[in-house]
The first five atom37 places (N, CA, C, CB, O) and aatype in JSON, in Angstrom:
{
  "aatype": [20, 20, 20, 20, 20, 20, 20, 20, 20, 20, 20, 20, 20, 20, 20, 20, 20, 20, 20, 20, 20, 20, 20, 20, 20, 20, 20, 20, 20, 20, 20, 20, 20, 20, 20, 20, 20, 20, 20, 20],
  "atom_mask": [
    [1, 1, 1, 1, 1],
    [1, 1, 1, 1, 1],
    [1, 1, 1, 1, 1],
    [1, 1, 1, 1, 1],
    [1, 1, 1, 1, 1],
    [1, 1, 1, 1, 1],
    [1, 1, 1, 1, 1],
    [1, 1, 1, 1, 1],
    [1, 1, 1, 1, 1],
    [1, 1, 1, 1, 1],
    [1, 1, 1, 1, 1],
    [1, 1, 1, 1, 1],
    [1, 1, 1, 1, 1],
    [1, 1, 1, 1, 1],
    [1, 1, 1, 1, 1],
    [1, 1, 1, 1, 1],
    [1, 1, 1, 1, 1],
    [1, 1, 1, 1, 1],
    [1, 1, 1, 1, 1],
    [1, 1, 1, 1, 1],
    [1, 1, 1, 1, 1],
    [1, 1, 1, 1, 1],
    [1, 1, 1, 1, 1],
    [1, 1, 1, 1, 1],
    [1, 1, 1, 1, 1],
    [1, 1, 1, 1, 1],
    [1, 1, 1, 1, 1],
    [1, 1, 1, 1, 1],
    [1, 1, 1, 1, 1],
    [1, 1, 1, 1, 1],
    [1, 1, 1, 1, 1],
    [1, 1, 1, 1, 1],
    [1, 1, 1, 1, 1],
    [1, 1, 1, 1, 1],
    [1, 1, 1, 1, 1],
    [1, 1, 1, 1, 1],
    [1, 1, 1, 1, 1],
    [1, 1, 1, 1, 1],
    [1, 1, 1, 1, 1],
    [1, 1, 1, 1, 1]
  ],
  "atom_positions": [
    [[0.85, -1.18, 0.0], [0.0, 0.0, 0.0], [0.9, 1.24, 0.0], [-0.97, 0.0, 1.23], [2.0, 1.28, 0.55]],
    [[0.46, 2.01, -0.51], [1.63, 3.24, -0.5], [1.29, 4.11, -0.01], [2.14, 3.8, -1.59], [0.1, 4.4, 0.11]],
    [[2.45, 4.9, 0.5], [2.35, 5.68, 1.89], [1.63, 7.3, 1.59], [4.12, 5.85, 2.61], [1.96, 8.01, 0.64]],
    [[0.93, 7.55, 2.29], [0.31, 9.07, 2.22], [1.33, 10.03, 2.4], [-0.81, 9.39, 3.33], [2.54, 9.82, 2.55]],
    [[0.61, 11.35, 2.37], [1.11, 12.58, 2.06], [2.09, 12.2, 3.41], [-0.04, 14.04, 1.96], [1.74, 11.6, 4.43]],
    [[3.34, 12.73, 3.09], [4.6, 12.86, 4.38], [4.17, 14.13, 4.92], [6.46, 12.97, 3.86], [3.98, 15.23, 4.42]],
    [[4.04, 13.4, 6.68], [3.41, 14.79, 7.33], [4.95, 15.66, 8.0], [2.0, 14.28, 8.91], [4.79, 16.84, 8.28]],
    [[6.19, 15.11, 8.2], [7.27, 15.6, 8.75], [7.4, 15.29, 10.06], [7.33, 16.82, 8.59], [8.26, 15.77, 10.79]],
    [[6.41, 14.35, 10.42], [6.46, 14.53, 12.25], [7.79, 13.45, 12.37], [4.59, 13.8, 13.39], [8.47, 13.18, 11.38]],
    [[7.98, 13.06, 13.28], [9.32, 12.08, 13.47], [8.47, 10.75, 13.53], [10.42, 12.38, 15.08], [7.25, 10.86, 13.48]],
    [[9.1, 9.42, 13.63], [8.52, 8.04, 13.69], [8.53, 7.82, 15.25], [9.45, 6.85, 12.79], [9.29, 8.23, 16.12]],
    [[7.12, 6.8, 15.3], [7.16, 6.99, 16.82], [8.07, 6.6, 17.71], [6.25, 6.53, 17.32], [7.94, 6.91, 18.9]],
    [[9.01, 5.92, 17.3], [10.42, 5.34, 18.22], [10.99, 6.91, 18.52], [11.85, 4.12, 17.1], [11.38, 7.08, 19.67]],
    [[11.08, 8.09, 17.58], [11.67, 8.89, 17.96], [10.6, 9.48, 19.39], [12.05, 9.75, 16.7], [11.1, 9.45, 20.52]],
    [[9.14, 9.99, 19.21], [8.57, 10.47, 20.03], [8.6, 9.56, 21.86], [7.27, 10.6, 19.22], [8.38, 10.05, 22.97]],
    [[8.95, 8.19, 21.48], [8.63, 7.68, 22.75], [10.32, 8.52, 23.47], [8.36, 5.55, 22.73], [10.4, 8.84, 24.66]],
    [[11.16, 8.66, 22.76], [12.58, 9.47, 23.75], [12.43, 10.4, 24.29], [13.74, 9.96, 23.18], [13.17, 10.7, 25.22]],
    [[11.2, 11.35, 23.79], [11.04, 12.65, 24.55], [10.31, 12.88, 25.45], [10.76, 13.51, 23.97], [10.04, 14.08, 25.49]],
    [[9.88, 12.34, 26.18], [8.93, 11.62, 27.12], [9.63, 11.05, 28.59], [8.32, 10.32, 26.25], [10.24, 10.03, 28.28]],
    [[9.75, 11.27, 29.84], [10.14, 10.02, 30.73], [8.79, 10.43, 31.81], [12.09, 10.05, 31.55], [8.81, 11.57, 32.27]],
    [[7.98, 9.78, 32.1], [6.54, 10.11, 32.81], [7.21, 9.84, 34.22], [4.99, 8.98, 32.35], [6.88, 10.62, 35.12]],
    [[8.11, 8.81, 34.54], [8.79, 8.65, 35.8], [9.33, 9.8, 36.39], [9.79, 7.77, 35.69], [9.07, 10.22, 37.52]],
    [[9.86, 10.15, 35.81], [10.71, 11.42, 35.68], [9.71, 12.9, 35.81], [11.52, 11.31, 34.06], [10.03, 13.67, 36.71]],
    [[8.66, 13.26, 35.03], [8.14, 14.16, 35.46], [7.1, 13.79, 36.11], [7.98, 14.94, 34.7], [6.75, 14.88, 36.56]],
    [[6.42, 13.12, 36.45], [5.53, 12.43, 37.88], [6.64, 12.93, 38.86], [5.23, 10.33, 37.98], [6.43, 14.11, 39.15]],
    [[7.74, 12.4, 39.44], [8.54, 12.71, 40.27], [8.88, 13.97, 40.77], [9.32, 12.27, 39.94], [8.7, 14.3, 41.94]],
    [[9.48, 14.86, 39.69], [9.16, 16.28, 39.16], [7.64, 17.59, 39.99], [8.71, 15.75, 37.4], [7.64, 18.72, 40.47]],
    [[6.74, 16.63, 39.74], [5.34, 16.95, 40.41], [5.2, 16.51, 41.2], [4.31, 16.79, 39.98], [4.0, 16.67, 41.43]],
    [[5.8, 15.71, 42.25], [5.55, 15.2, 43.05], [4.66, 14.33, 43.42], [5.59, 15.74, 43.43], [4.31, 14.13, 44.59]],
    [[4.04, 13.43, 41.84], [3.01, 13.27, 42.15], [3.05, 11.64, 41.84], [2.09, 14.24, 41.51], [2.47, 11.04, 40.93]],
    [[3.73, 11.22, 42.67], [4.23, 9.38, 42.32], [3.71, 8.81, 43.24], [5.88, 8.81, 42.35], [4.22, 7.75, 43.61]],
    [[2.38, 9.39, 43.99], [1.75, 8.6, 45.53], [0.39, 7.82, 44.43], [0.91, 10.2, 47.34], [-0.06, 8.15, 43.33]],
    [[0.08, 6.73, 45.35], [-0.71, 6.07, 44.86], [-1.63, 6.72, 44.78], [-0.87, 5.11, 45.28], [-1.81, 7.29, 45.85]],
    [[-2.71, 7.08, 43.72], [-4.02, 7.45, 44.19], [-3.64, 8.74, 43.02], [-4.35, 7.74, 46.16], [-4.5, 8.9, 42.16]],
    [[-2.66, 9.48, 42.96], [-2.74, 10.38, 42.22], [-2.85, 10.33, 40.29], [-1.69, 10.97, 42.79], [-2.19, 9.63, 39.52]],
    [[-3.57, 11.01, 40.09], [-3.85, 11.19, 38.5], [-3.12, 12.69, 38.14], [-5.76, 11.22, 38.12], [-3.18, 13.72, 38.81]],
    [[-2.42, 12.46, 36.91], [-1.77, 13.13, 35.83], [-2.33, 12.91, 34.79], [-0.55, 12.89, 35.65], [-2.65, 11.78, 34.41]],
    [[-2.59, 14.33, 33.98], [-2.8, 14.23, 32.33], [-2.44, 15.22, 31.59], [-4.1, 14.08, 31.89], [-2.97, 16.33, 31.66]],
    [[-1.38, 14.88, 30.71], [-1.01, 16.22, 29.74], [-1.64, 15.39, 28.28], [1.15, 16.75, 29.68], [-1.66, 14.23, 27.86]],
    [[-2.15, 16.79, 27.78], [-2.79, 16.7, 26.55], [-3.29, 17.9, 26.18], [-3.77, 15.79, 26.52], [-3.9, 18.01, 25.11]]
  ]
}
């Protein structure tokens, strides 16, 4: 099947590197059980 219009974004192996949720949960202080985070 051939591939659609190239949108420029990166492949998702690149997007999962920019990301550490451990890391900013921690950051927020917010690594207790019970707590909810959502970026979007």
């Amino acid at each position: 099947m051939p591939k659609g219009r190239e949108s420029g974004m990166p492949e998702a192996e690149v997007w999962q590197g920019f990301f550490d949720p451990a890391h900013i949960l921690d950051r927020l202080d917010c690594d207790h059980p019970g707590n909810v985070v959502e970026f979007g």
